[in-house]
C-alpha positions as CSV (number, residue, x, y, z in Angstrom):
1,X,-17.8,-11.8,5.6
2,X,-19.5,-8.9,6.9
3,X,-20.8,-6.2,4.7
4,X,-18.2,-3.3,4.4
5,X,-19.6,0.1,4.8
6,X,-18.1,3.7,5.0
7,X,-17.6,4.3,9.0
8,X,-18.0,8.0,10.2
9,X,-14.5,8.3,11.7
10,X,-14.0,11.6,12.6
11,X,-16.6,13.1,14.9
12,X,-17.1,17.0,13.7
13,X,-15.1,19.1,15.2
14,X,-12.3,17.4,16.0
15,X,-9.2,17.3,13.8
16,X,-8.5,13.9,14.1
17,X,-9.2,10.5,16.0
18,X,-6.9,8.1,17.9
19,X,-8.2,4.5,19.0
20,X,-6.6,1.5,20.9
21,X,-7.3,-1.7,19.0
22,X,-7.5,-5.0,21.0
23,X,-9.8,-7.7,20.1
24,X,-9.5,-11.7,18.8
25,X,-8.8,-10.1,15.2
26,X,-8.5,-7.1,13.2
27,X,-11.2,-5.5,11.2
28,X,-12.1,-8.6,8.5
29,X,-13.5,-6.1,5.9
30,X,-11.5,-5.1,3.1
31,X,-12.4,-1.5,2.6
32,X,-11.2,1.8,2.0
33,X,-12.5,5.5,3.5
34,X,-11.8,9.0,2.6
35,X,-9.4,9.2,5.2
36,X,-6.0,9.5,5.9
37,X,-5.0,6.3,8.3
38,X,-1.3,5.7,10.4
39,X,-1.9,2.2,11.8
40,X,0.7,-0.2,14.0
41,X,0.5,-3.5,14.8
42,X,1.3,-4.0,18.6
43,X,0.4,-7.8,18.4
44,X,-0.7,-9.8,15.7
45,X,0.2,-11.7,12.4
46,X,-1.2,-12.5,9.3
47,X,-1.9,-11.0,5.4
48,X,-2.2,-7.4,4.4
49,X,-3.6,-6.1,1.5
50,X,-2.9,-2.5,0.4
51,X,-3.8,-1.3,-3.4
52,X,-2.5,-4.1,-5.5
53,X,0.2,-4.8,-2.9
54,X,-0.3,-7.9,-0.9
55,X,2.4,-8.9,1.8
56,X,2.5,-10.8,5.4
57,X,2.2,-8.7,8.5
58,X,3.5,-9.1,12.2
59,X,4.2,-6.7,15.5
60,X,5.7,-3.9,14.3
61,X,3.6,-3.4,11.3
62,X,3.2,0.1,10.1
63,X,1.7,1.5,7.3
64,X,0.5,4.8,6.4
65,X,-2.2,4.9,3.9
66,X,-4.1,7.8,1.9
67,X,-7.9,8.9,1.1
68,X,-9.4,5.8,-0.7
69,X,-6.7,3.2,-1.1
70,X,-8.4,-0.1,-0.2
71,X,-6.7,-2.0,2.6
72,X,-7.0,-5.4,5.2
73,X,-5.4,-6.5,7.6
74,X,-6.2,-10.3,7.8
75,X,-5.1,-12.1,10.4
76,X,-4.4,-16.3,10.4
77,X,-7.0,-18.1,10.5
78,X,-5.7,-19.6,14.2
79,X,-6.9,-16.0,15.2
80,X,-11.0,-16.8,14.2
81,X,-11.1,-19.8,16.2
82,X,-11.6,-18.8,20.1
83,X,-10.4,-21.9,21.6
84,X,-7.0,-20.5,20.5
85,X,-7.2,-17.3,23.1
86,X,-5.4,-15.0,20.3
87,X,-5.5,-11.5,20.7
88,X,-4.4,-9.0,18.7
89,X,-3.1,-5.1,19.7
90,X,-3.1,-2.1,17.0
91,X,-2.9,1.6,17.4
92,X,-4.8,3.7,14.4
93,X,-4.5,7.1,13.8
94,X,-7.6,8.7,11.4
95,X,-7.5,12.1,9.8
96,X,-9.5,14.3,7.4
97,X,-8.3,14.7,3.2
98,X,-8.6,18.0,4.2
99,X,-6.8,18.0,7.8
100,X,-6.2,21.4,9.4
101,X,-7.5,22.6,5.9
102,X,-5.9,22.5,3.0
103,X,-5.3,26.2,2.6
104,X,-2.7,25.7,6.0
105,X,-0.7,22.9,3.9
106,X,-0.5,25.3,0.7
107,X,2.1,26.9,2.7
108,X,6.2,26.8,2.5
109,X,6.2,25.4,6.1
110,X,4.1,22.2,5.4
111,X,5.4,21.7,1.9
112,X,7.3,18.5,3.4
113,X,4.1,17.3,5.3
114,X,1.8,17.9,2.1
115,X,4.2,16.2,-0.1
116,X,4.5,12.9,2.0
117,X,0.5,12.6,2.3
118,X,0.5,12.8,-1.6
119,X,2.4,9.9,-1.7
120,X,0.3,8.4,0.7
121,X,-1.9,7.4,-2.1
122,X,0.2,4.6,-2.8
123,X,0.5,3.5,0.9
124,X,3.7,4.2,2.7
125,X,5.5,1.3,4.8
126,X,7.3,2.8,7.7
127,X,10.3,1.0,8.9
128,X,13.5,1.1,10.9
129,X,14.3,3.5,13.5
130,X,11.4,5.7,12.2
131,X,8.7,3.0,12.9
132,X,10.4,3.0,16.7
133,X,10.1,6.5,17.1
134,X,6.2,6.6,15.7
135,X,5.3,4.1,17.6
136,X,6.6,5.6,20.4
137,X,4.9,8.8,19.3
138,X,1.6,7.1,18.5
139,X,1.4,5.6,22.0
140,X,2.1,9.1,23.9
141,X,-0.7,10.7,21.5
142,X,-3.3,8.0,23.0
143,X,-2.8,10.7,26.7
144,X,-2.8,13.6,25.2
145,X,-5.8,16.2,24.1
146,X,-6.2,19.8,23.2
147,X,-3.6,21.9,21.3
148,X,-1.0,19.4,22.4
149,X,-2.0,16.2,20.7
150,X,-2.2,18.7,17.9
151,X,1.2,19.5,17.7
152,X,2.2,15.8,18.8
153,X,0.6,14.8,15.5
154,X,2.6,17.0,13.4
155,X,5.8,16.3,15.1
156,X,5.2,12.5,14.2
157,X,4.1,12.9,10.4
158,X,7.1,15.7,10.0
159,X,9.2,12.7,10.8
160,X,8.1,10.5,8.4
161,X,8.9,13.5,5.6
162,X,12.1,12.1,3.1
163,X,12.8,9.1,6.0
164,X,15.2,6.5,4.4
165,X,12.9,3.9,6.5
166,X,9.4,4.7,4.2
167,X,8.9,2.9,1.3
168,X,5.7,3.2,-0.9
169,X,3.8,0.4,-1.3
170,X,1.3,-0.1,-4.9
171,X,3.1,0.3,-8.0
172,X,2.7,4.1,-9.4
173,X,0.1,3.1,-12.0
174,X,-2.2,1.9,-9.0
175,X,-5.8,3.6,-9.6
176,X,-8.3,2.3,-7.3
177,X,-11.3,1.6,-9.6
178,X,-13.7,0.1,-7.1
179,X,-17.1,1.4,-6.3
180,X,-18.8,2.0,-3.4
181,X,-20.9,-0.8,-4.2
182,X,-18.6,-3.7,-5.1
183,X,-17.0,-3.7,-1.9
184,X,-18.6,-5.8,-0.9
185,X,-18.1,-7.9,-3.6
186,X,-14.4,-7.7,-4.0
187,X,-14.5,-8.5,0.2
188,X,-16.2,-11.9,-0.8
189,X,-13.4,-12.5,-2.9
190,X,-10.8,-11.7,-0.7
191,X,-12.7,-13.7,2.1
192,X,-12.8,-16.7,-0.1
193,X,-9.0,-17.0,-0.9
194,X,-7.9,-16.1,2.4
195,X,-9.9,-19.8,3.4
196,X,-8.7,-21.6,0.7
197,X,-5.4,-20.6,-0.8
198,X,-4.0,-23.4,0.9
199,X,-5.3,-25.9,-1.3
200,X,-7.6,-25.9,-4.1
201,X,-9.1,-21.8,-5.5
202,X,-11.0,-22.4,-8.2
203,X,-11.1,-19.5,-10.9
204,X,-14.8,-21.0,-11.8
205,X,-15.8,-20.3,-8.0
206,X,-14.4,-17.2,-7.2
207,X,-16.4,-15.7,-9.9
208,X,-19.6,-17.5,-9.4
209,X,-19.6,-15.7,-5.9
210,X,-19.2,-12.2,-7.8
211,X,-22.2,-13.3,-9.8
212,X,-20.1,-12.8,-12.9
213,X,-18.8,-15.5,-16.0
214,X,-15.5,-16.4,-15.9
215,X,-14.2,-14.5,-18.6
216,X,-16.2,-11.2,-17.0
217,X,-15.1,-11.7,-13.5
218,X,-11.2,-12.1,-15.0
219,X,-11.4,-8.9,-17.1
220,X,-13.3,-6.9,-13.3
221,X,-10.5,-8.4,-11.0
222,X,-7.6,-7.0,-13.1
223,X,-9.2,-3.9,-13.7
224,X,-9.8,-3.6,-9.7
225,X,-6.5,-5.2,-8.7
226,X,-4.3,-4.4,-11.4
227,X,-3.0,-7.9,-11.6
228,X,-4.5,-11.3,-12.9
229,X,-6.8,-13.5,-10.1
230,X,-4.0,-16.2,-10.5
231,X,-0.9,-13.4,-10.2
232,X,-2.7,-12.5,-7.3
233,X,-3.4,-15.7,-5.6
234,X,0.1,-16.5,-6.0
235,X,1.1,-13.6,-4.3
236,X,-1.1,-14.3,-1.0
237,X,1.0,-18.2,-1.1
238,X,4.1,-16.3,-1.3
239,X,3.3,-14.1,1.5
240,X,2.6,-16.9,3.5
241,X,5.8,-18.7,2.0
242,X,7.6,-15.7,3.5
243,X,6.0,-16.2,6.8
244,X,6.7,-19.4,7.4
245,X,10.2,-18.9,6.1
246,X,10.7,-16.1,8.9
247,X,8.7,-18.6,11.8
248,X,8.9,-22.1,11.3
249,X,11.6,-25.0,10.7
250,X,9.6,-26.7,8.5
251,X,11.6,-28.1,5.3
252,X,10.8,-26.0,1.4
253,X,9.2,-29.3,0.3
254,X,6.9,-28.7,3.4
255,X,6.3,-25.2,3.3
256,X,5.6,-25.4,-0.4
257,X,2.8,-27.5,0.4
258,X,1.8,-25.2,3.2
259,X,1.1,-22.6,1.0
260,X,-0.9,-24.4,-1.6
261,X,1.8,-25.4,-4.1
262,X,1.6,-28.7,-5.2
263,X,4.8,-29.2,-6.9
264,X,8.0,-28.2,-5.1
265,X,9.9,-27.2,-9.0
266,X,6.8,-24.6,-9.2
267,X,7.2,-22.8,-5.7
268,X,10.5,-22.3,-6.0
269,X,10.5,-21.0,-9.7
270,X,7.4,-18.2,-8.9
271,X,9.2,-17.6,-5.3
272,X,12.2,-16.9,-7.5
273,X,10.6,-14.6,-10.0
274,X,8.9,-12.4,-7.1
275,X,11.6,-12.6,-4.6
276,X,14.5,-12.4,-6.8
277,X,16.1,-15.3,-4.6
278,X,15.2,-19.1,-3.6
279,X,13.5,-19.7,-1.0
280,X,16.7,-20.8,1.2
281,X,18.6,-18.0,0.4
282,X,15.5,-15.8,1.7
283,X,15.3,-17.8,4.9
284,X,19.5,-17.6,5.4
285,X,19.7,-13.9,4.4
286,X,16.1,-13.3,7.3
287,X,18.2,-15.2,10.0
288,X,21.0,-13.5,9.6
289,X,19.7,-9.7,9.8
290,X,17.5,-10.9,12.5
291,X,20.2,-12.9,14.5
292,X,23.5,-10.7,13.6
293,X,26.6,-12.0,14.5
294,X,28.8,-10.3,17.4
């Protein structure tokens, strides 16, 4: 993985930044920046991490994150290896912790506005007919400069303020601990059980790489992740459980091996516990809100 460093975003003097993403993959470096960040995925799959919240991503993808919450978006592996011809599409949207001052958000007009970039600390999922609209939004602001893109913006994050389709994203006692220096550790990390959680991740390995003992490197992860390495690999599986329930026929048996599990009772009591339902029922209940009936 590459080393993860702080970009300069924002050039001075402007008020915020807009870019076009299109490239094999997304950004491999998990990181996090001082930053406010509004990100879609036009074209794409994969794994995103955000905080201590780890969940599969596709088109349509939008999440809203604050000043130093760490986040990736990691796409499938198929997307690394260029004889595939993958591409992927995003639209990102930076802006300052202290955008149009803070002094201008103190005020009874933006209480909305400065209220829903608080919660932004957690990360905000934007869904529904809200995600169609920003998107819509995000893709007119690309053409647009001056006073008007201005205004654009704060047309687009007024509609995200007390929308039915947002949902925050790490649990409320999220903290991000990390230092500057560790990212690149924790990236290593990340790297490592994104190439392997479909078979064997060894506990021993994972902290060898952070140049930590075992017992050191478990007691640094759940500090930094607030979860155990284990929770949290079985979280990544079950992402990927959930993908493959939404896109594939394969059978449970199959997909449980897919994912790393080696033993079909196992899958399906952990995919339980985290998704309050069996794997089938999750796969029946997808279908049918995707595919309603006339």
């Amino acid at each position: 993985m590459k080393n993860p460093v702080q970009k300069s975003r924002i050039p001075e003097g402007k008020a915020f930044v807009i870019k076009e993403l299109i490239a094999p993959y997304f950004d491999v470096n998990w990181h996090f920046h001082s930053e406010y960040q509004l990100f879609v995925v036009l074209k794409g799959k994969g794994t995103r991490f955000i905080g201590d919240h780890t969940k599969s991503f596709r088109e349509g993808d939008m999440v809203l994150t604050g000043p130093n919450l760490p986040h990736l978006w990691k796409n499938d592996k198929a997307y690394h290896e260029p004889e595939n011809k993958l591409e992927t599409h995003g639209v990102v949207i930076y802006f300052p912790d202290n955008f149009l001052n803070e002094s201008v958000f103190q005020l009874d007009e933006f209480e909305g506005i400065s209220r829903m970039l608080k919660l932004s600390e957690r990360g905000i999922e934007v869904t529904g007919e809200t995600n169609i609209q920003v998107k819509r939004m995000m893709l007119e602001l690309l053409h647009l400069k001056g006073t008007k893109s201005i205004l654009h913006l704060l047309k687009l994050l007024d509609l995200l303020v007390d929308s039915k389709d947002c949902k925050l994203i790490a649990d409320a006692g999220y903290i991000n601990t990390n230092k500057e220096s560790e990212k690149d550790r924790m990236g290593q990390v990340y790297e490592y059980v994104m190439q392997n959680f479909q078979s064997k991740v060894s506990l021993e390995e994972a902290a060898q790489l952070s140049n930590l003992s075992v017992s050191a490197f478990s007691r640094y992860f759940k500090s930094r992740v607030n979860k155990s390495f284990s929770d949290f690999l079985t979280e990544v599986r079950i992402a990927h459980a959930c993908k493959l329930l939404h896109e594939s026929d394969l059978n449970i048996s199959e997909i449980s091996y897919e994912c790393g599990f080696f033993t079909l009772s196992n899958f399906n009591k952990l995919f339980r516990e985290r998704m309050k339902k069996t794997p089938m029922e999750y796969r029946r209940e997808f279908k049918s809100s995707f595919y309603p009936r006339n």
